[in-house]
Every structure is written in structure tokens, then in C-alpha cells.
C-alpha positions in Angstrom: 3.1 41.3 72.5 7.1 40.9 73.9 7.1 38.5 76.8 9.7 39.0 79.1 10.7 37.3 82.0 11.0 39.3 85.8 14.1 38.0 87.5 14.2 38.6 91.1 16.8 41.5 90.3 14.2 43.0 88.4 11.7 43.0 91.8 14.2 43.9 94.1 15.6 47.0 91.7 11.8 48.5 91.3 11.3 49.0 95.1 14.8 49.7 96.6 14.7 53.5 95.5 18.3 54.2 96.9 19.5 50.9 94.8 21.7 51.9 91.4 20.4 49.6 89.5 16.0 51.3 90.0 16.7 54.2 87.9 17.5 51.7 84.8 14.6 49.1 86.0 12.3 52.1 86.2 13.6 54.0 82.7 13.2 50.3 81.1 9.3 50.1 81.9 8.8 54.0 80.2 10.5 52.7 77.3 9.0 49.2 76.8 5.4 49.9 78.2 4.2 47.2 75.5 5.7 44.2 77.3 3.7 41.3 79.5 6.3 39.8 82.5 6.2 36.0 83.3 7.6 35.1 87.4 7.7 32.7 89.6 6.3 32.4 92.8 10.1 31.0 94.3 11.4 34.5 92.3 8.7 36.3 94.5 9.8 34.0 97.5 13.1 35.1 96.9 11.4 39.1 96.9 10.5 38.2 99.9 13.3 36.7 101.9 15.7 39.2 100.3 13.5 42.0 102.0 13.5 40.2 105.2 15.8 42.0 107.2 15.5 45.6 105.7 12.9 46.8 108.4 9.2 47.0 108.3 8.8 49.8 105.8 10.7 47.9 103.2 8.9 44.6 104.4 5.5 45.9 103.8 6.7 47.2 100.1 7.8 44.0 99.3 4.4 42.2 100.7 2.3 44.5 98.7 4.3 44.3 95.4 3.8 40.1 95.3 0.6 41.0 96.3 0.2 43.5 92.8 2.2 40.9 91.0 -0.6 38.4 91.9 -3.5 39.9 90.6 -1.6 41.9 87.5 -3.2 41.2 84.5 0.3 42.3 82.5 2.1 39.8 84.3 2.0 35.8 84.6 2.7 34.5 88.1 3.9 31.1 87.3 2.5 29.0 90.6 4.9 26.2 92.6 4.6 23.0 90.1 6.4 19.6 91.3 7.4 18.6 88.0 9.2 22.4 87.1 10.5 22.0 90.4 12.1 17.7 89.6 13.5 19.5 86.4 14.8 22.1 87.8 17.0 20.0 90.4 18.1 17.9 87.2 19.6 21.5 85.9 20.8 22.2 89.1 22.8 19.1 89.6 23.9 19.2 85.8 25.1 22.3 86.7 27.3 22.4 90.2 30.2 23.6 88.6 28.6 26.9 87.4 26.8 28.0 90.9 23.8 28.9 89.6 20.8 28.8 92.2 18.2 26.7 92.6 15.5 29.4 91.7 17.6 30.8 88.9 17.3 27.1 87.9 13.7 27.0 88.4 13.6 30.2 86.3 15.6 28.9 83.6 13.5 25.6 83.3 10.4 28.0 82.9 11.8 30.1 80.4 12.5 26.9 78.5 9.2 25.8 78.1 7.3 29.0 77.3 10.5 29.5 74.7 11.2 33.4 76.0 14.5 34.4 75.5 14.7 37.6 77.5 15.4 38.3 81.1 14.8 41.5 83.3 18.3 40.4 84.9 22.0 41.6 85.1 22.7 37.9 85.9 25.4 36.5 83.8 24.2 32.8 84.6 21.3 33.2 82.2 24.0 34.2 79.5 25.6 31.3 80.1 22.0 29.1 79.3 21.5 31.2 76.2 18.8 34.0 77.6 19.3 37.5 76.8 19.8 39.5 79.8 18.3 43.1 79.7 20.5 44.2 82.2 24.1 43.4 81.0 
């Protein structure tokens, strides 16, 4: 099975329908249904903040999808760990010429250890770390 890992692009691209980037997130699930997703909870956090301020409709989308992403048995919800988290301020700090974030870091540090090499991302940082972005 192809493991693939969600970026918070990849979240925030399913549920904002007016977005130009959900048609391609939505026409890359029908074409790779044989795929299980790894996240993070601080790339759901992110979700989450990022839908903050877009009004309760779009609030309530955003709860319910970390609440699917939770209890998905297709996808790996990698949990808040203190020792991902150390390592990725090490990366972060190794890297304050580059401006990646700190949850891209955290990401990054993730996608390290479980050795996948593809991202559901259009973010050129992960290029730049050696991932494959889906999304160029």
C-alpha cells in the first residue's frame, strides 16, 4: 500500500470548495484510491487555526474533518510527541535561512522516520528536504 503524507495544504484544499487548488486535491483521491495518509495533529492544528476566521460554517467543516481524520482507519494521525517536537526545533534552527515553519518542520521530521517520500503539498520547502511534492 502507497503511504503518503497529508500536508496541511492538502486539508485545507479538500474543504474550501471555491479554493483552485480542491478540484486537483479531490481528482487526486479518484485516481489514487489505493493510498493510506499519515498527519500530524500540529498539521490538523494548523486545519484548524487556518479556518478560524472563515465563519461558523467553514469552522464546523473544519471540526468535523479532524474529527473523520481521527477515527479514519486509511489514515495515521501521528499524536503530539516531545521528542518529534526537540527534533523538530533542531531542523528548525538548522534551518532559519530557508523559512520553513515549525509544523512543516515537525512534518518533515516525521516523514523522516517512517521513510515516505511523498507529500500531498504544493510546498516547495519539502523539495528543498528531498520529499516529492504531489502538488508541484
Amino acid at each position: 500500500m502507497r503511504i503518503v503524507f497529508a500536508d496541511t495544504f492538502y486539508w485545507i484544499a479538500l474543504l474550501n470548495t471555491n479554493g483552485q487548488d480542491h478540484k486537483q486535491v479531490i481528482q487526486f483521491g479518484k485516481t489514487n484510491p489505493n493510498i493510506n495518509l499519515v498527519t500530524t495533529e500540529p498539521v490538523v492544528d494548523e486545519l484548524l487555526n487556518f479556518f478560524g476566521s472563515k465563519g461558523a460554517f467553514l469552522r464546523g467543516r473544519a471540526f468535523s474533518l479532524s474529527e473523520r481524520i481521527a477515527i479514519d482507519r486509511t489514515i495515521q494521525l501521528i499524536a503530539h510527541d516531545s521528542y518529534i517536537r526537540k527534533t523538530a526545533l533542531i531542523l528548525y534552527h538548522d534551518r532559519l535561512d530557508k523559512g520553513y515553519s515549525f509544523t512543516d518542520c515537525y512534518s518533515m521530521i516525521v516523514m523522516q522516520r517512517m521513510e515516505i517520500s511523498e507529500v500531498l503539498t504544493h510546498d516547495k520547502h519539502f523539495i528543498q528536504e528531498g520529499f516529492n511534492i504531489l502538488f508541484p
